[in-house]
N, C-alpha and C positions, 0 to 999 in steps of 0.2 A: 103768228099772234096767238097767246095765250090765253085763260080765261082764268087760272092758278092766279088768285091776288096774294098769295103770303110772301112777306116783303123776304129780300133776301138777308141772311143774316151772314155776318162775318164770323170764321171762323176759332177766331179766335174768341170772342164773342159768346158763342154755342158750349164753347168749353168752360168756360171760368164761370160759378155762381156767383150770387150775389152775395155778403154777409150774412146773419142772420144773427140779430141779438137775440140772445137768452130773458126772458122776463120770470120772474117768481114774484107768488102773492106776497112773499112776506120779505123781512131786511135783509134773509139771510143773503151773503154775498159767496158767489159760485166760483172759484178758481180752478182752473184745469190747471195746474201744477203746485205742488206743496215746495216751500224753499228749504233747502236742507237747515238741521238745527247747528245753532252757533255751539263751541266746544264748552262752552258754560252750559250752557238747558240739554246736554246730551249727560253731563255729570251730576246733575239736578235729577236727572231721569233715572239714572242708574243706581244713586244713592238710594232714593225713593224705591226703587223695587227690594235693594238690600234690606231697608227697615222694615219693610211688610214682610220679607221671609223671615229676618231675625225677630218680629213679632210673633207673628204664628210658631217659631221655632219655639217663645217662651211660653205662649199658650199653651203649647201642649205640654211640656217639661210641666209647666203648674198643673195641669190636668189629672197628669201620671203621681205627681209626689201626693196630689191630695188625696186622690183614691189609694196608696200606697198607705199612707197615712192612715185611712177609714179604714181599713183592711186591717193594721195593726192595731189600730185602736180597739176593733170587733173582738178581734182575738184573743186582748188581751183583756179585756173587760166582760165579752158579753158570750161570745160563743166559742168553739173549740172542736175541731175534727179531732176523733182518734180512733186507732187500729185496734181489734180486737187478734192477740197472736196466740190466746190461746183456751182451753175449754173450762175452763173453772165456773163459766158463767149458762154454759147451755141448761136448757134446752133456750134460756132468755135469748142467748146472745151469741152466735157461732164463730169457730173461727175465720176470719177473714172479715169478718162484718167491720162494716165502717159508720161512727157513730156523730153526733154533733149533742153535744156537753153545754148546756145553760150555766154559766158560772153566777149570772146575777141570783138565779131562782135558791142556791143556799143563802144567798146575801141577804136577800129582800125577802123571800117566803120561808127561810128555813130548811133544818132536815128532818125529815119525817118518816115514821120506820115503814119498810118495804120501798122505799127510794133508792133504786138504782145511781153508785154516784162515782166518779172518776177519782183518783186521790194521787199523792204524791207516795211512792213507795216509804213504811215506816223505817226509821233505823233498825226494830228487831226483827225485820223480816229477813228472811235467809234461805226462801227454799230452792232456789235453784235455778226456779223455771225457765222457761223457752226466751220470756220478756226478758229479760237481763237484767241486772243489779237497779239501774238506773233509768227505768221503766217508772210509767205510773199504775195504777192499777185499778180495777173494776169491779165492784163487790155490790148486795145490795147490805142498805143496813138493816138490821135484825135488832138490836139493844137500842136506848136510847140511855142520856143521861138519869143517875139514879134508879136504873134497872138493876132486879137482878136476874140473872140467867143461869140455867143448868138445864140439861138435854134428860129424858125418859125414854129408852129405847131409843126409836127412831123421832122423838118429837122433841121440839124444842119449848120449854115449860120459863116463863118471861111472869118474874113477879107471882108467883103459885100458878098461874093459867096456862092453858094448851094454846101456844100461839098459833094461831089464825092465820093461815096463809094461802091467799088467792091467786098468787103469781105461782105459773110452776117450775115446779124443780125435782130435784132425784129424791124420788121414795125413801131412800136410805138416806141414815145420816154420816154413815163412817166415822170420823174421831170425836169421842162425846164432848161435850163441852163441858163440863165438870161444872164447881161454882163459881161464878163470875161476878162480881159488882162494879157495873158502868162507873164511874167518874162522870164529876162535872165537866162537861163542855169535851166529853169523848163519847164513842161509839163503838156499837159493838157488830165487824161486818164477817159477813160470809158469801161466799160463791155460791150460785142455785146447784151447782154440780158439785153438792156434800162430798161426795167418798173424794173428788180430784179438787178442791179449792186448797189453796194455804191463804188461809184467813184469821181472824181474828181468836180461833181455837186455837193457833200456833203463836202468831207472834203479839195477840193482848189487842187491846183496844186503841181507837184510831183518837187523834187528836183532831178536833176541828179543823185546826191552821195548815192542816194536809188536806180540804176538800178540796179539787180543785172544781168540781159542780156537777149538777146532775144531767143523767143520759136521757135528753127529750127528744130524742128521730134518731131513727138511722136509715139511712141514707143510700145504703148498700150490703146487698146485692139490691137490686132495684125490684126484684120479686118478691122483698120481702120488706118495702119500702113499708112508714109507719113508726107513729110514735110507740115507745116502749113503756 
């Protein structure tokens, strides 16, 4: 005789639990198995990812063309990188320097004498240089419209007066300027490096519809970063 009252259980019994329903607070309904999709909603599926990458794929194409676009627009309207390839312009501007050219600032402010300005090369320029035939070129202007000019030794004599010049350049002037009378709506330019420019002593005076605008920054070398 025993004193152990725990009833005896069958084995079978001991092994097998009981269910247990799942409850949640809320509607959502709980499935332990997803049914595969029908071959319709698997091509619903698949189209749908097609159009969001061919979306995005347009997004950025418009992205590229429009900044593409700004870029040309800048260019051709407002500013203008260019290479300096050779010394006419020192001590201003050295070779190798790289510049960025305001093209609105002749539009909308004018040219104004001691203005550093970029131009299309003249038809009677001819000298040679390192830039090539089809080059632009870099000068400052010196004349204005309705000037007249001729050189005194080493000075430059603008309208009877000793022009005034705060920007530096070569001491010397090398080929005189003789006497010159600006024209309406031309200029009269020269390189800061007299004795080495071929400028407006050689091949005459610049026509406006050649500016192509004036040198405000350069850019490079970067130790010499600053407006000019």
């Amino acid at each position: 005789m025993t004193t152990d009252e725990t009833p005896n259980v069958a084995p079978s019994e001991a092994l097998t639990p009981e269910p247990v329903e799942l409850v949640t607070t809320d509607a959502t309904h709980i499935e332990t198995a997803s049914e595969p999709l029908a071959p319709d909603e698997v091509e619903v599926v698949v189209s749908y990812r097609h159009k969001g990458k061919f979306r995005l794929l347009l997004e950025w194409v418009g992205i590229i063309v429009v900044a593409l676009s700004a870029a040309f627009l800048i260019r051709l309207f407002v500013f203008q990188t260019f290479y300096i390839p050779s010394i006419s312009m020192v001590p201003t501007l050295q070779v190798g320097d790289r510049i960025i050219v305001s093209k609105l600032s002749t539009e909308l402010g004018g040219v104004h004498r001691g203005d550093v300005v970029v131009f299309q090369r003249p038809p009677a320029e001819n000298c040679g240089g390192d830039a090539g035939p089809t080059s632009d070129l870099v000068k400052r202007v010196i004349g204005l419209p309705g000037d007249h000019i001729t050189s005194r030794g080493n000075q430059i004599i603008i309208n009877g007066k000793v022009l005034n010049q705060p920007w530096k350049h070569a001491p010397t002037l090398g080929n005189p300027i003789g006497s010159v009378y600006v024209p309406k709506g031309q200029y009269f330019m020269m390189g800061d490096n007299r004795p080495s420019s071929c400028d407006s002593r050689i091949w005459g005076t610049l026509p406006k519809k050649l500016i192509i605008g004036k040198v405000v920054l350069r850019i490079w070398p970067l130790s010499s970063f600053g407006r000019v």
